[in-house]
C-alpha positions, 0 to 999 in steps of 0.5 A, spaced: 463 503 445 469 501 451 476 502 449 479 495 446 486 498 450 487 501 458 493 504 461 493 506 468 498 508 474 498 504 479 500 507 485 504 505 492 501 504 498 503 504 506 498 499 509 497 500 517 498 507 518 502 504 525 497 504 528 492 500 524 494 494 523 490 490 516 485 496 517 488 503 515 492 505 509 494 511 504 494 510 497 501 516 495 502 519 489 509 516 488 512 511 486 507 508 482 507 502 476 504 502 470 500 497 466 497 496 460 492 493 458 488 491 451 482 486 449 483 480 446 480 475 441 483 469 444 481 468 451 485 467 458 491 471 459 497 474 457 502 477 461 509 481 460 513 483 465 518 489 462 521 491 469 527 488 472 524 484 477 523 477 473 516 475 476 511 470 473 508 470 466 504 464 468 496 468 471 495 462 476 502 465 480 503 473 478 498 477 484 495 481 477 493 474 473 491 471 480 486 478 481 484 477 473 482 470 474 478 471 480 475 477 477 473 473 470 469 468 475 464 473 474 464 474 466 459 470 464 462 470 456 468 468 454 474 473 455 482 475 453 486 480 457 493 482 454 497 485 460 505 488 460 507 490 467 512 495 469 513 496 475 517 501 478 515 500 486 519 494 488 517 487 490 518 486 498 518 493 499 513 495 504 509 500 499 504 495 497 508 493 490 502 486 490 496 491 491 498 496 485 499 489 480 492 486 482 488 493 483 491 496 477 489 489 473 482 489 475 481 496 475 483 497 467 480 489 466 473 493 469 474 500 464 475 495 458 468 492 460 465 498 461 465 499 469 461 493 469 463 492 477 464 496 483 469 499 486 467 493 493 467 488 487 474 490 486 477 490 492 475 483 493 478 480 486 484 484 487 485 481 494 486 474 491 492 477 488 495 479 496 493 473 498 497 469 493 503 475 495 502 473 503 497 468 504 492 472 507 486 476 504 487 483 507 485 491 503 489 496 506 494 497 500 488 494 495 482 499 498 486 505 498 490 503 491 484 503 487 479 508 492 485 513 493 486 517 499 485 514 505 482 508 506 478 504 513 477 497 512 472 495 518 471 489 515 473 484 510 467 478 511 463 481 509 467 487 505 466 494 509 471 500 506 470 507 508 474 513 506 476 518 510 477 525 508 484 527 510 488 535 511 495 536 507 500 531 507 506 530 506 509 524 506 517 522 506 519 514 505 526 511 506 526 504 502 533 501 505 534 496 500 533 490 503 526 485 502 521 483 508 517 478 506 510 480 508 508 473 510 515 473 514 513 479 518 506 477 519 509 470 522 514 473 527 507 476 530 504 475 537 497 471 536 496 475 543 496 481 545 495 483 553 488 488 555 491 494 556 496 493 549 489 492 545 485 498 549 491 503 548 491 501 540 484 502 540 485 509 543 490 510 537 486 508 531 480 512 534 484 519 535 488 518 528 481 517 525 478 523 529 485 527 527 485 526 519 477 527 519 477 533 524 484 536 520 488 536 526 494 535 526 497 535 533 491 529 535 494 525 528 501 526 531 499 524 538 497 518 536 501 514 530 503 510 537 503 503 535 504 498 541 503 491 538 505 490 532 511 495 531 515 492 537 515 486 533 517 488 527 522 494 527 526 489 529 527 487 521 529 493 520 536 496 521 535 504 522 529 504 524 529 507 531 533 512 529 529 514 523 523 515 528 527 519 533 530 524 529 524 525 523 521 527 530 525 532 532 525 534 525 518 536 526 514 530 522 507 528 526 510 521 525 510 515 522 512 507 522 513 502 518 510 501 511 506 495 511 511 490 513 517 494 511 522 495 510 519 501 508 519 507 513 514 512 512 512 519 515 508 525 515 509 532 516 504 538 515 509 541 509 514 539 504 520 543 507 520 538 513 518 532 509 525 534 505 528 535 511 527 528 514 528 525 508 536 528 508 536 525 515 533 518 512 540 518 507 545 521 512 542 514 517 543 510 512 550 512 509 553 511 516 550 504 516 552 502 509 546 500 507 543 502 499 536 506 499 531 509 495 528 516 498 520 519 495 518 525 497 511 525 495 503 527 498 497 523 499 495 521 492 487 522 493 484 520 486 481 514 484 485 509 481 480 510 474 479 516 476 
């Protein structure tokens, strides 16, 4: 018999990996959102909000409502959902704030079902939900969210998701308290890159997938380069130059923008220079006036449900 109630942490994403634009992403073990969600007799959904954030209650316009009701399309019965949301990874953030609603929302909604769908179905509801957020289907926060690790989207039409294995790492994040719209930051990009740009991202995004599936951390280094999509962006990010210049000479493997940002991730092989990095973050943005928030944290390798 399935449980009547779920509670699940949800946790943040960094999509891209810099190099791999809508087809790579991380699921960390820190921050993470809490949902809870219960069986009703009464049909439809219900959504309570207990964060800061004042989002909408109203399913057809809350990411974790949108999800549920994609999701209930393949219910035959009728079905209730009760869900209260805290969430602890900040909207517009960079860190996959919209993926953890959907995918924590579907995730549960499936346990209470008892796991009547798989894990590429729920991936495909969950990404109703992002569309909502940036107004386009993508699963580099949803994938890893829900699968844990590090994920590979090969494809979305139709739905092809790899994971990959990965050696140790330690992640440092810099949130600097300002919001890029995900929708904002895909607008700004270039519709077309030059054949020499594209050549050497796809050399990248292959040496980064060889580097975490072989375990070495000189390759992953060498090629979390990004030449099409961070040189448009990093312009909405105050710091960001800076940040990366100095956590690479810190030690960091590298890094980039999380997401769309604001957020700034990177990788190191041991806490004590992922600490280092993040002290040099706070010292960035102190001389530029600029509030932040700081996470120390690893790659989070469990499933969502797991």
């Amino acid at each position: 018999m399935p449980n009547n109630t779920v509670t699940l942490n949800c946790p943040a994403t960094v999509a891209n990996m810099v190099c791999g634009f809508d087809i790579l992403g991380m699921a960390l073990n820190d921050p993470f959102d809490k949902i809870t969600i219960s069986l009703s007799g009464e049909p439809g959904i219900r959504i309570n909000h207990t964060d800061e954030y004042h989002l909408p209650t109203e399913p057809s316009k809350n990411v974790a409502g949108v999800a549920l009701l994609e999701m209930m399309q393949s219910i035959p019965e009728p079905v209730g959902f009760d869900m209260t949301i805290t969430k602890n990874i900040k909207p517009g953030s960079g860190l996959g704030s919209s993926a953890a609603s959907a995918a924590g929302a579907v995730v549960a909604a499936n346990e209470l079902l008892g796991k009547r769908f798989n894990d590429a179905d729920l991936v495909r509801f969950a990404m109703a939900g992002e569309k909502l957020a940036s107004g386009v289907k993508h699963a580099d926060n949803i994938a890893p969210c829900i699968m844990g690790g590090i994920t590979l989207i090969r494809s979305i039409f139709p739905l092809d998701i790899v994971r990959l294995q990965a050696p140790p790492l330690f992640v440092t994040v810099v949130h600097p308290q300002i919001e890029v719209k995900t929708a904002d930051a895909r607008q700004i990009l270039r519709k077309e890159v030059l054949l020499k740009n594209a050549i050497r991202q796809w050399g990248n995004i292959a040496g980064l997938v060889a580097g975490l599936l072989q375990g070495d951390y000189d390759l992953i280094g060498r090629s979390l380069e990004d030449v099409i999509i961070e040189p448009v962006r990093s312009i909405l990010i105050p710091g960001f130059d800076q940040v990366k210049q100095q956590s690479r000479e810190a030690g960091a493997l590298g890094g980039g923008i999380s997401g769309s940002g604001p957020s700034i991730f990177m990788l190191s092989r041991d806490k004590a220079t992922a600490s280092q990095i993040a002290g040099l973050m706070e010292n960035i943005y102190e001389r530029l006036g600029i509030d932040y928030k700081t996470y120390i944290t690893t790659l989070r390798t469990q499933p969502l449900a797991g």
